[in-house]
N, CA, C and O atoms as CSV, one atom per row, in Angstrom:
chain,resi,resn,atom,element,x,y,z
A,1,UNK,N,N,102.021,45.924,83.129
A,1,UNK,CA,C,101.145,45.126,82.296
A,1,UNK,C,C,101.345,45.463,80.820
A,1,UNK,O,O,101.621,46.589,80.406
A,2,UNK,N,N,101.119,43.993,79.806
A,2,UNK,CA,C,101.560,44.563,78.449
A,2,UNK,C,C,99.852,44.087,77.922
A,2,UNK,O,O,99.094,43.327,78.524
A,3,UNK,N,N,99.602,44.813,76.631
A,3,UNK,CA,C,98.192,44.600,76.031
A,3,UNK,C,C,98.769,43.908,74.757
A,3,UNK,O,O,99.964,44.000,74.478
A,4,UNK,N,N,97.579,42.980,73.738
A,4,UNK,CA,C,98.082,42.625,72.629
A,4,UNK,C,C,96.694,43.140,72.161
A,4,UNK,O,O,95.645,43.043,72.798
A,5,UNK,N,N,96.903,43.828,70.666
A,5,UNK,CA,C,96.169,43.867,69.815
A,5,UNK,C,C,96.003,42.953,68.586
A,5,UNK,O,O,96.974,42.818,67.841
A,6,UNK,N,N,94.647,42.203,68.270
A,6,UNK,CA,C,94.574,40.912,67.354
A,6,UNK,C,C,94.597,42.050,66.166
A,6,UNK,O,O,95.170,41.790,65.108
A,7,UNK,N,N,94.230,42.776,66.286
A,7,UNK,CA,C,93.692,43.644,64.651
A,7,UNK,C,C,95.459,44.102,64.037
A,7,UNK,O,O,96.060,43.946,62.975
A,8,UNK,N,N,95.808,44.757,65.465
A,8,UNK,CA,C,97.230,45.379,64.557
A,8,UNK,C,C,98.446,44.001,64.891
A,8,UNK,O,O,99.408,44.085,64.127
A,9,UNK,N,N,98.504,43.161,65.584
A,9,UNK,CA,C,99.243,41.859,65.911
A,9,UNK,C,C,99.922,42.748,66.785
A,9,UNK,O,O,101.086,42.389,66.605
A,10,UNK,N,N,99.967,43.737,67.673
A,10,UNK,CA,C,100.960,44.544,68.381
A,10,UNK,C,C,100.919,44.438,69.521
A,10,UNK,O,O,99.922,44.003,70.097
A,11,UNK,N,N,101.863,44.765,70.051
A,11,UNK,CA,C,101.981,45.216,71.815
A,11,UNK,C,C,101.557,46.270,72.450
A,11,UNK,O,O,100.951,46.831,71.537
A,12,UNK,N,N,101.463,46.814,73.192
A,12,UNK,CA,C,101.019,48.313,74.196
A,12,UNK,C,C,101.206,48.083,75.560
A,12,UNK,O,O,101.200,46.993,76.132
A,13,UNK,N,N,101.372,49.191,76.036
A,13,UNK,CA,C,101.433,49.649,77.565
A,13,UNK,C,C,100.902,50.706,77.762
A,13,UNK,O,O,101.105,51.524,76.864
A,14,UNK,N,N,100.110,51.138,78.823
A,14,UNK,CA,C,99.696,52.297,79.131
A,14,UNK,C,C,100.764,53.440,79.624
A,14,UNK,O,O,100.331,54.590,79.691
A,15,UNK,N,N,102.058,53.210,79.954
A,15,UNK,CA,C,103.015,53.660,79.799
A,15,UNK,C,C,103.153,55.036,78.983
A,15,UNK,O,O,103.266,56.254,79.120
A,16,UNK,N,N,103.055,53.901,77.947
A,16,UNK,CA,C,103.975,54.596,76.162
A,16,UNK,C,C,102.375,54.935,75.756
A,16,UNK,O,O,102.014,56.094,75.962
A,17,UNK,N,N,101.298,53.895,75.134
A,17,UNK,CA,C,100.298,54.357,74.744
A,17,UNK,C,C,98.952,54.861,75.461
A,17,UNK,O,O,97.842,54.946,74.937
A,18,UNK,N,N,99.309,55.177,76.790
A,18,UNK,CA,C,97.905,55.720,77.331
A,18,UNK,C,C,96.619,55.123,77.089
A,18,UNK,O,O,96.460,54.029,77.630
A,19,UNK,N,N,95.630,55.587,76.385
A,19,UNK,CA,C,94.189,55.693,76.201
A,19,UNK,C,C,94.105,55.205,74.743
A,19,UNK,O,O,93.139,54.600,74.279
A,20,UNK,N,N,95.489,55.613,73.912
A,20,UNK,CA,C,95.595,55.056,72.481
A,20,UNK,C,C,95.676,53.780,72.345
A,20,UNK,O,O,96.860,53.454,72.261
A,21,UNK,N,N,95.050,52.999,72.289
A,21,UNK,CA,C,94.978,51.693,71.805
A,21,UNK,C,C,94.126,51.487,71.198
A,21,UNK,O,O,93.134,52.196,71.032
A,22,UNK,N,N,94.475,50.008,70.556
A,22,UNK,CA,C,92.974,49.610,69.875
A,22,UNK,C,C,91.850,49.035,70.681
A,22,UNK,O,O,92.040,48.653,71.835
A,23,UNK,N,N,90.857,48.979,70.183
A,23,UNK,CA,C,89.242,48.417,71.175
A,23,UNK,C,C,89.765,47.139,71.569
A,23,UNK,O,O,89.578,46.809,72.740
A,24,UNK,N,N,90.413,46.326,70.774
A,24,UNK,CA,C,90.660,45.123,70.829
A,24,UNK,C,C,91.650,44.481,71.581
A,24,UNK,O,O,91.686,43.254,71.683
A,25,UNK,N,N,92.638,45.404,72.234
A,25,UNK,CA,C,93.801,44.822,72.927
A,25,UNK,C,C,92.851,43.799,74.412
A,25,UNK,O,O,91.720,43.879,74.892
A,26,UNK,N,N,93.922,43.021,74.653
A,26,UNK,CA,C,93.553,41.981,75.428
A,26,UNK,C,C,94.699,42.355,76.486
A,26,UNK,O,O,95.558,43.072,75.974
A,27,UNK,N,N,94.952,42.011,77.995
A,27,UNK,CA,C,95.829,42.255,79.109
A,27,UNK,C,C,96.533,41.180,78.967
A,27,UNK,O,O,95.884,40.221,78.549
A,28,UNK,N,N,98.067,40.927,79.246
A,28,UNK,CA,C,99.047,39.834,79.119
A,28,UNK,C,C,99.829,40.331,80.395
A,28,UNK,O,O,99.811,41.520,80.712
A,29,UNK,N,N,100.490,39.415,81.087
A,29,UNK,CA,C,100.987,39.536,82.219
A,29,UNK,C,C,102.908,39.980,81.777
A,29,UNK,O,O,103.123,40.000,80.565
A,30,UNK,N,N,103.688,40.179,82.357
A,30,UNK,CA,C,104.797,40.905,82.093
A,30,UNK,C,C,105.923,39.112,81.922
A,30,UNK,O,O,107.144,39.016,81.804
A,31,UNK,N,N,105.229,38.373,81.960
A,31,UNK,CA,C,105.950,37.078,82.008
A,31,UNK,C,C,105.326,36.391,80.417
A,31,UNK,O,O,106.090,35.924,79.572
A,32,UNK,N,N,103.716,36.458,80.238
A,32,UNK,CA,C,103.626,36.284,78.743
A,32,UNK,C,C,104.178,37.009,77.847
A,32,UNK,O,O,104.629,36.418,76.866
A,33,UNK,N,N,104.319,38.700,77.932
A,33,UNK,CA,C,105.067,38.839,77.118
A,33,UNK,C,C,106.839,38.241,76.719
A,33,UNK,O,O,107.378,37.994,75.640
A,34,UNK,N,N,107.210,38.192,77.780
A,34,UNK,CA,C,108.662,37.689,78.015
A,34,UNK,C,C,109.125,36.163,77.109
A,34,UNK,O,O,110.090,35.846,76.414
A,35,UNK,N,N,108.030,35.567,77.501
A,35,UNK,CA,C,107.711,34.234,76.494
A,35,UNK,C,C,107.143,34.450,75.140
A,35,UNK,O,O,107.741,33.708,74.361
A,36,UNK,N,N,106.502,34.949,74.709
A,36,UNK,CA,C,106.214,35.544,73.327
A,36,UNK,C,C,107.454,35.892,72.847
A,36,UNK,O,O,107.936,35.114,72.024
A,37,UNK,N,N,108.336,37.231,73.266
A,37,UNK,CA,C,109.232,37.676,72.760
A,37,UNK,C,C,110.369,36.805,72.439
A,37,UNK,O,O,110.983,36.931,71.380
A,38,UNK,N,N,110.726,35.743,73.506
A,38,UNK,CA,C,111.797,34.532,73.463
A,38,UNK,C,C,111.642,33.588,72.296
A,38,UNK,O,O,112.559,33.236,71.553
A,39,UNK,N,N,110.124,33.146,72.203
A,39,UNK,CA,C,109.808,32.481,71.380
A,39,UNK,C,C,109.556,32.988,69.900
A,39,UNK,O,O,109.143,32.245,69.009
A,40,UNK,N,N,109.815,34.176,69.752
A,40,UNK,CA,C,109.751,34.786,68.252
A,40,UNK,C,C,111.456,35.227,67.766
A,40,UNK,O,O,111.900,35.336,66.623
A,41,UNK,N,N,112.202,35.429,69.157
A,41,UNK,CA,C,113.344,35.029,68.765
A,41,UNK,C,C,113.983,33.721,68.538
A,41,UNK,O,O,115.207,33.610,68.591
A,42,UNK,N,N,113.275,32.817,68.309
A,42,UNK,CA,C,113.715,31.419,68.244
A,42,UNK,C,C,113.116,30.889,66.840
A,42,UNK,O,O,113.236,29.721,66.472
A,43,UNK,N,N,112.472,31.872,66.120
A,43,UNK,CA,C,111.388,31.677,64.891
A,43,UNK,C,C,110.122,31.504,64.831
A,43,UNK,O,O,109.478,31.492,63.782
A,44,UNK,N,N,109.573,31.326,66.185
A,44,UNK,CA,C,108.240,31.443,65.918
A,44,UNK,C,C,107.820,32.583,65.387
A,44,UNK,O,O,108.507,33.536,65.018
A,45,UNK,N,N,106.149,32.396,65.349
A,45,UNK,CA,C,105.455,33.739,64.852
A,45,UNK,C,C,104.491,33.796,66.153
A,45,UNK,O,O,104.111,32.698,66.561
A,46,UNK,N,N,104.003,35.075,66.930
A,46,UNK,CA,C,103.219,35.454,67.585
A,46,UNK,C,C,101.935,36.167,66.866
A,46,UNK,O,O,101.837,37.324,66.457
A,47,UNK,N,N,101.112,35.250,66.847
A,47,UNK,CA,C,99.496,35.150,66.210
A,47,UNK,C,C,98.263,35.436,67.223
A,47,UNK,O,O,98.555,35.612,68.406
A,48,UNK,N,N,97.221,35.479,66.923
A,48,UNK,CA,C,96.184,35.878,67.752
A,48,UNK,C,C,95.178,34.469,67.834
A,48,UNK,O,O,94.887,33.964,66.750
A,49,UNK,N,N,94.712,33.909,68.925
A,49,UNK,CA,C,93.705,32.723,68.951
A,49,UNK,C,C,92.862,33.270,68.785
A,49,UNK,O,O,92.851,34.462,68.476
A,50,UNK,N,N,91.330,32.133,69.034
A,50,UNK,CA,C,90.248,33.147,68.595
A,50,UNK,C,C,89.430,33.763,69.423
A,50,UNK,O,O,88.366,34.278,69.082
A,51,UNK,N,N,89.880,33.743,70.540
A,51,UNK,CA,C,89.867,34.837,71.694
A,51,UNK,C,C,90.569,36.239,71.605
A,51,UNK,O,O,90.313,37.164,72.375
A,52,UNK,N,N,91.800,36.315,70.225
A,52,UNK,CA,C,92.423,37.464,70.552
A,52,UNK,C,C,93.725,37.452,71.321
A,52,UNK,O,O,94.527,38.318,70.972
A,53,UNK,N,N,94.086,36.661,72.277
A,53,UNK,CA,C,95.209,36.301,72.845
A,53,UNK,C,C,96.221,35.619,72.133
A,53,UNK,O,O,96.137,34.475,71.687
A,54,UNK,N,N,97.261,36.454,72.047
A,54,UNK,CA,C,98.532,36.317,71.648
A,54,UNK,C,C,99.564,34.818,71.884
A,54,UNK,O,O,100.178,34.423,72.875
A,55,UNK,N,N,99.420,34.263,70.539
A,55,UNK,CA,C,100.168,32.563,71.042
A,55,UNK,C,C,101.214,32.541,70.533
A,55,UNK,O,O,101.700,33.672,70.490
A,56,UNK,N,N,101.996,31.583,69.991
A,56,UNK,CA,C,103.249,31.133,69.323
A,56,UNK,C,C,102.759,30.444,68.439
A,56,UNK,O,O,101.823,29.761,68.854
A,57,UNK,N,N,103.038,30.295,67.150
A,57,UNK,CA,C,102.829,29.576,66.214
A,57,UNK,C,C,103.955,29.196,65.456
A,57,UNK,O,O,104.843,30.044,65.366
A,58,UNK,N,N,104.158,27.874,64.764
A,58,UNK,CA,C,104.883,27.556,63.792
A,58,UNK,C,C,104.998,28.580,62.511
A,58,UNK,O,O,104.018,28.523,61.768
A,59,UNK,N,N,105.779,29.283,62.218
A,59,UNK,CA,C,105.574,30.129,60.898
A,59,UNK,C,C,104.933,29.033,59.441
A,59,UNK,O,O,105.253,27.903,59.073
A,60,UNK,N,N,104.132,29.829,59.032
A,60,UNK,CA,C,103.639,29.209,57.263
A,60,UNK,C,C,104.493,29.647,56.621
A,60,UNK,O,O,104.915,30.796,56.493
A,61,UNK,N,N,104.957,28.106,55.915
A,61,UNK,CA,C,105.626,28.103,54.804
A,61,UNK,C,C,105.319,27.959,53.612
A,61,UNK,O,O,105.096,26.878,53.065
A,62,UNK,N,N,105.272,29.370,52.954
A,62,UNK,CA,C,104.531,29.376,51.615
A,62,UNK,C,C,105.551,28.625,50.202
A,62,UNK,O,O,106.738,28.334,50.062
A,63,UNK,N,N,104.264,28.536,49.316
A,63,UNK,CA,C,105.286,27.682,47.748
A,63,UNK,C,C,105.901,29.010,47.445
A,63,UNK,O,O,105.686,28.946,46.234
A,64,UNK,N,N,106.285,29.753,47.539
A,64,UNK,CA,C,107.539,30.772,47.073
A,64,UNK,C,C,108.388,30.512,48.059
A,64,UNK,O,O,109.461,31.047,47.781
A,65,UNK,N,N,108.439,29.906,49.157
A,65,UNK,CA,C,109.437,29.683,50.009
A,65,UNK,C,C,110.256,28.125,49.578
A,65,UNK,O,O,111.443,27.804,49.632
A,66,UNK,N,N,109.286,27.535,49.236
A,66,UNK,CA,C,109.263,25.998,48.504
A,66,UNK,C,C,109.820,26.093,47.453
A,66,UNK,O,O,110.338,25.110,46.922
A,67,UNK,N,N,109.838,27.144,46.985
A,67,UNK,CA,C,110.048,27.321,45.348
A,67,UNK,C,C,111.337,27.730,45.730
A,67,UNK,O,O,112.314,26.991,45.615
A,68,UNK,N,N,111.390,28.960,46.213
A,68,UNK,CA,C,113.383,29.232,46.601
A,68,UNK,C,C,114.005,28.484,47.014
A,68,UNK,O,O,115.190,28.644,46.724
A,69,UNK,N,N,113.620,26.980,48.094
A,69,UNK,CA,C,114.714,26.289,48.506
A,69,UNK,C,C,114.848,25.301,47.745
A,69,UNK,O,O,115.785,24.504,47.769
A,70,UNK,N,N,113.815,25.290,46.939
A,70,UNK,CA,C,114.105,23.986,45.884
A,70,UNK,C,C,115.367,24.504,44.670
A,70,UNK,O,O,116.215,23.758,44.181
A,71,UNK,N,N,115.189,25.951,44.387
A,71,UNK,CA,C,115.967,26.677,43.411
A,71,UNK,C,C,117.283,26.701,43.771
A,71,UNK,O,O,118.234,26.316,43.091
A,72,UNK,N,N,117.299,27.205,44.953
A,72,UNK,CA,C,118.567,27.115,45.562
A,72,UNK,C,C,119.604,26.098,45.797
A,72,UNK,O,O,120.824,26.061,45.643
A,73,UNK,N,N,118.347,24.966,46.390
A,73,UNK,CA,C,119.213,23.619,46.038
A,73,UNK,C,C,119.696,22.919,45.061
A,73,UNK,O,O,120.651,22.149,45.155
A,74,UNK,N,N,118.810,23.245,43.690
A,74,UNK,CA,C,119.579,23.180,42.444
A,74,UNK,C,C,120.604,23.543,41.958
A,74,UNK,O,O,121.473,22.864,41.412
A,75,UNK,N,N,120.523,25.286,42.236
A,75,UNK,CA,C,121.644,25.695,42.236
A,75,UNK,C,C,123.374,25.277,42.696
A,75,UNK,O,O,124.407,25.167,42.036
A,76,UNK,N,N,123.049,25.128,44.135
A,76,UNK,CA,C,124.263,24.126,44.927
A,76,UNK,C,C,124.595,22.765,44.067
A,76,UNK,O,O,125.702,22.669,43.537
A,77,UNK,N,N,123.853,21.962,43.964
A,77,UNK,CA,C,123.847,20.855,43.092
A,77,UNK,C,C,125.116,21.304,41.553
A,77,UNK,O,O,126.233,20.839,41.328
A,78,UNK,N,N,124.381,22.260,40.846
A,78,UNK,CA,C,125.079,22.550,39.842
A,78,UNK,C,C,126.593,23.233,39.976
A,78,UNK,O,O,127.425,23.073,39.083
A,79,UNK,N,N,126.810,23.841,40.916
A,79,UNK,CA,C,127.854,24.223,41.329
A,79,UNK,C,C,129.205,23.589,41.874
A,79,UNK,O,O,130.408,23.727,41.654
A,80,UNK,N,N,128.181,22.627,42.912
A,80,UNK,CA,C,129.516,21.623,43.340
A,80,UNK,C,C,129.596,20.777,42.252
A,80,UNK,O,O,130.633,20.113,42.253
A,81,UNK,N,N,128.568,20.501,40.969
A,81,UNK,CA,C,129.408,19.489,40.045
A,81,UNK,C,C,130.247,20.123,39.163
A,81,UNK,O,O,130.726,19.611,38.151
A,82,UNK,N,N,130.435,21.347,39.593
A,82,UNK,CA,C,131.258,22.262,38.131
A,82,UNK,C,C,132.825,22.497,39.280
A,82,UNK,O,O,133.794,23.202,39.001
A,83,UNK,N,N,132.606,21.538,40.755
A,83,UNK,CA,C,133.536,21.866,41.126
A,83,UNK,C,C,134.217,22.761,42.294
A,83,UNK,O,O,135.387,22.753,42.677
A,84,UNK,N,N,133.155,23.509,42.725
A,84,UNK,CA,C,133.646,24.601,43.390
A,84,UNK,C,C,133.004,24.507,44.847
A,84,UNK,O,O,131.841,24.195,45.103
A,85,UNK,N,N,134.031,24.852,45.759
A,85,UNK,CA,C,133.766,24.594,47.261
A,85,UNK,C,C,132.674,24.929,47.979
A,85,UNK,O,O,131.876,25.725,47.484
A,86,UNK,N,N,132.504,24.521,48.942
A,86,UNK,CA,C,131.562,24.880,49.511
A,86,UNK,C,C,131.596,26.299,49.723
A,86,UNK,O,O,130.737,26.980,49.162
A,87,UNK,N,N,132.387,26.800,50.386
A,87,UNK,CA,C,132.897,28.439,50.660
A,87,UNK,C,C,132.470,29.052,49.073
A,87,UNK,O,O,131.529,29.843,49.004
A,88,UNK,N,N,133.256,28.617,47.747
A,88,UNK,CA,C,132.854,29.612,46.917
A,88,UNK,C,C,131.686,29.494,46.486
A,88,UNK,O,O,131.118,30.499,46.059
A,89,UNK,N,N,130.766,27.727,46.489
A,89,UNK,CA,C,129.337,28.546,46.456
A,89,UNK,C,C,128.371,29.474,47.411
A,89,UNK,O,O,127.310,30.072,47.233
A,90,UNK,N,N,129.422,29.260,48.695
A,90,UNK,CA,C,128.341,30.581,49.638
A,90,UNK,C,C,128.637,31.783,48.888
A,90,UNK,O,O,127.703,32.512,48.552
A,91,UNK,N,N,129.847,32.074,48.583
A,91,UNK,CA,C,130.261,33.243,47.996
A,91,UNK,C,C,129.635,33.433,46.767
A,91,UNK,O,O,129.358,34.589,46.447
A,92,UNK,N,N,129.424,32.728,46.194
A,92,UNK,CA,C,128.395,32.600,44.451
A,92,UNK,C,C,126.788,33.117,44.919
A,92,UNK,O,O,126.191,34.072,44.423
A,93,UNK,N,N,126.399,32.423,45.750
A,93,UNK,CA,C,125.094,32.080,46.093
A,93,UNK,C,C,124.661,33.572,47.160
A,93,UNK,O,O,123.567,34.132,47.224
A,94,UNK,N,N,126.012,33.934,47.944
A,94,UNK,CA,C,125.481,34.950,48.747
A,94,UNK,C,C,124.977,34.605,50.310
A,94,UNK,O,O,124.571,35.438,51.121
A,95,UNK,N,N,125.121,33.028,50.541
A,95,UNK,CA,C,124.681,32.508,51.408
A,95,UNK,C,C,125.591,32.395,52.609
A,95,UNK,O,O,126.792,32.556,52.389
A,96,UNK,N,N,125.212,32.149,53.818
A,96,UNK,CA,C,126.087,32.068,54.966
A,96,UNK,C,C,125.702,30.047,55.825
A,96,UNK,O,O,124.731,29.473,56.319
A,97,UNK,N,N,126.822,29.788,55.594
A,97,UNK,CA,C,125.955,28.625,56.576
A,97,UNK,C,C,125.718,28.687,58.182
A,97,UNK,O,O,125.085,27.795,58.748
């Protein structure tokens, strides 16, 4: 059995953490975690409902995130009109496609 804590967003087992947990962990079956973990490798974010139980969520995309891809895309813009490949603006930019 795996536990989720809403306070620390974490995992546990009595395993590894014994008696140490937080007040707040909730019981998840060895198949929710499995799906949590899949789905946060795919980009989700694993959040707490308001029960405390551990879901999948769309990640928030903040205006500094808005703000870098807009920058960035300027950037590209200015680059390929000065000429230069796609490859050397990854290489300019630092970026991988």
């Amino acid at each position: 059995m795996f536990y989720y804590s809403k306070s620390t967003k974490g995992f546990y087992t009595e395993d590894i953490h014994g008696d140490n947990m937080p007040s707040d962990v909730v019981e998840i079956t060895v198949e929710q975690h499995q799906n949590l973990m899949a789905g946060q490798a795919i980009g989700k974010e694993i959040t707490p409902d308001k029960n405390g139980n551990p879901v999948l969520t769309d990640p928030v995309v903040t205006q500094d995130v808005l703000d870098f891809k807009e920058s960035q895309k300027s950037a590209m813009e200015k680059l390929t009109a000065l000429g230069l490949t796609p490859d050397e603006i990854e290489a300019v930019l630092g970026i991988k496609s």
